[in-house]
N, C-alpha and C positions, 0 to 999 in steps of 0.2 A: 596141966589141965588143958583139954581140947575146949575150942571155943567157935561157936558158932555166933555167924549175919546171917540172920533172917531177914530179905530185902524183899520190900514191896515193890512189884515191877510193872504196875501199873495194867489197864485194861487190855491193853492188847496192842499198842502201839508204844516203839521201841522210843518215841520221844514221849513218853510219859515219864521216862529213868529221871530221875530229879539227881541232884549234882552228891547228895549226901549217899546215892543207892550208888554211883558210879564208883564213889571213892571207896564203899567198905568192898563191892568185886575185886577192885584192886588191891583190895591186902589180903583176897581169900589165898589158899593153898591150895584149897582145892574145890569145885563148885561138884555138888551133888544136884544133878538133874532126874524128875521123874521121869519116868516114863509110864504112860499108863495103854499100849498098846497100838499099832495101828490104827484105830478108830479114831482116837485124839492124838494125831502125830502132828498135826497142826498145835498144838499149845507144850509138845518138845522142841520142835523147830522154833518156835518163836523164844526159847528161851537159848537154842544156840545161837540164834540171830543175834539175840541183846548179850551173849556173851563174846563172838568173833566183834561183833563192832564197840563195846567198852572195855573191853581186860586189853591192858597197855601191855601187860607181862607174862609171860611162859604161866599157863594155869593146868591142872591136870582137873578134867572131868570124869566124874560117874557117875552110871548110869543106874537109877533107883525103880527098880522095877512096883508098879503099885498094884496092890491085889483087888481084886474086881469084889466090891461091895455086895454081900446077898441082899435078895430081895429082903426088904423092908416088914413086909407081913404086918401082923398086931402089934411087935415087939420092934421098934423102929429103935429107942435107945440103945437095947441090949444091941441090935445089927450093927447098928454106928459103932460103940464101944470093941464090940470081936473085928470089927476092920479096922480100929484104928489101934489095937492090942498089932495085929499083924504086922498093920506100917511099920508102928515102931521097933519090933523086932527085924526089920529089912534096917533102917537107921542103926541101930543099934549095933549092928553084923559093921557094916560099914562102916561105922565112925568107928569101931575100933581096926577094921580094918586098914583103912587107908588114911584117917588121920591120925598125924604122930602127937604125942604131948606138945603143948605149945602150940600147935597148928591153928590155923582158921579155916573154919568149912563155911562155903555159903549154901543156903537154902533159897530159890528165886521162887518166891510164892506170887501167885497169881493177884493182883489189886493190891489191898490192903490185909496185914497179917492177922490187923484186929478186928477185921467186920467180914464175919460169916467166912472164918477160915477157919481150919485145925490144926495147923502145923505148928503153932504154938502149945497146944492139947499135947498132941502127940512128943515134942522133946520134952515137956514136962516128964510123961511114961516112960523117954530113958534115960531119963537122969534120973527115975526114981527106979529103973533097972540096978542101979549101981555107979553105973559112969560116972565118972568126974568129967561134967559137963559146965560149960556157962555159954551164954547167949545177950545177944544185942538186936535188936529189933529198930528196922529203919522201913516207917512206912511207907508207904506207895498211894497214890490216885486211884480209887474205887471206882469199878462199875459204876457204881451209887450218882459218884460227880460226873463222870461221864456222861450218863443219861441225862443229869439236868441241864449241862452245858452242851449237849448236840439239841434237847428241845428248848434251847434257852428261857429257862425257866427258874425261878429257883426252887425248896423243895418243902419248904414252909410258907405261910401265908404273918403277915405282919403278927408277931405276938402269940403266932401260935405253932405248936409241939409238932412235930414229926416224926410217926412211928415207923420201925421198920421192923418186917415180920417174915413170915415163911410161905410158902404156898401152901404147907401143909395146914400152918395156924389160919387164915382165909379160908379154907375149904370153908369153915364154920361159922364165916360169914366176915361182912365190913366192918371190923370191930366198931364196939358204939364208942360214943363219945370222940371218937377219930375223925380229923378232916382232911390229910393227908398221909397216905401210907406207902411206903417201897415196902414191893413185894421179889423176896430171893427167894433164891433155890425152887422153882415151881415149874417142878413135871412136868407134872400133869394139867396146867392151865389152868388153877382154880377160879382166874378171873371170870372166865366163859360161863361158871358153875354159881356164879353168887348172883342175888339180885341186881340188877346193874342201879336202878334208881336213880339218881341225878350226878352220877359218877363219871367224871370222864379215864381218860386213861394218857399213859405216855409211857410208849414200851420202845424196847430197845433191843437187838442182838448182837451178837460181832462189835460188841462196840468197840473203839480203835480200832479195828481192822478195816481191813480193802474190802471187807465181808459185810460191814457195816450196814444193819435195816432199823429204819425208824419210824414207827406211825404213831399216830395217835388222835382224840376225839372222843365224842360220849361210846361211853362203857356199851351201850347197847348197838351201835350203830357199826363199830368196826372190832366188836370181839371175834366174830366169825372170820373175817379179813387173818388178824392176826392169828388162829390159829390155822389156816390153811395154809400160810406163807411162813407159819413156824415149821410145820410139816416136811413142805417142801423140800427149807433150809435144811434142816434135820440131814432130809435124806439125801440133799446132796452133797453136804459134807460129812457127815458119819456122824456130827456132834452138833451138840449149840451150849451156849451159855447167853443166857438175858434176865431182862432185870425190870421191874416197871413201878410206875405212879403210879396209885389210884387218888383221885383228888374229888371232892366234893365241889359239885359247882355252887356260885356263889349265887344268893335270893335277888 
């Protein structure tokens, strides 16, 4: 049986690797790295980075080409589901390609494997291909914490819940009952889009990197700010990835 590390490798900075992600690199055979194009050649170099500076031992890498997700439209799960049908037909191709029975493949997923990732989704679909597959799973440091620990913050308020959501689910407003929300995966800005009301904000991008941008303040005051300096960023590195609070201020 082929056996896969799925390793959380944290937000972006190569001393996020915690001691338990260092040691399963070290038994892989072989690390499979994405690629998802020039545009984000920054987030493959950062994983040959964290691979040339912790693999102690002769490793062989490949290289996983990822296919560019269709626009979203009405039908946003069907979208997600035909692109991640595809992924796993590229893993699929590959694990039986280049790992042998008995081998260990690694997977370096970006943060943490279980919050707002699919790489656990997807080897699900090829092990239910057929493969004789198994898997181990060693988390990593989230965006999530990162952002609370650059606004040193923490990301609940005493005795109360902490939701985290989508920018898609936000479009539709501050959920009720909510008094702190992380908002991922969000485009399109929905912050900018919703009532601001006594909301402040703590937004983050690049975080762990040299790239690293932080603001934050009432929801009304520096929405505009941050998306013209998300812009920017955007365009002048081909990509972003961020992440934010919204926090209800307090009476």
């Amino acid at each position: 049986m082929r056996k896969l590390l799925i390793v959380g490798i944290g937000a972006g900075d190569p001393d996020h690797m915690t001691v338990q992600a260092i040691r399963a690199l070290n038994r892989a055979d072989v690390v499979f790295l994405p690629d998802k194009g020039e545009e984000k050649a920054a987030l493959r170099h950062l994983r040959e980075e964290i691979c040339a500076r912790f693999i102690e031992k002769p490793c062989k890498t490949v290289t996983v080409e990822t296919p560019q997700r269709a626009p979203a439209a009405s039908d946003y799960r069907g979208v997600v589901d035909d692109w991640h049908a595809r992924i796993a037909e590229n893993y699929e191709r590959l694990f039986r390609a280049e790992l042998a029975e008995g081998q260990h493949g690694a997977l370096l997923v970006w943060g943490d494997p279980a919050l707002y990732d699919s790489t656990l989704r997807i080897v699900e679909r090829v092990r239910a291909s057929g493969l004789a597959l198994d898997w181990e799973v060693i988390p990593g440091i989230s965006s999530v914490q990162v952002l609370a620990a650059r606004h040193r913050i923490a990301l609940n308020r005493i005795g109360e819940p902490v939701m985290i959501t989508t920018g898609r689910k936000l479009a539709a407003g501050f959920p009720a009952g909510q008094d702190s929300v992380v908002v991922m995966l969000d485009g399109e800005q929905a912050f900018a889009r919703i009532a601001p009301g006594d909301l402040d904000i703590y937004w983050g991008a690049y975080l762990g990197t040299p790239d690293e941008i932080l603001i934050a303040g009432r929801l009304a005051d520096v929405a505009g700010e941050i998306e013209q300096v998300r812009a920017q960023a955007r365009q002048r590195h081909g990509w972003i990835m961020d992440t934010y609070l919204l926090r209800r201020r307090e009476a």
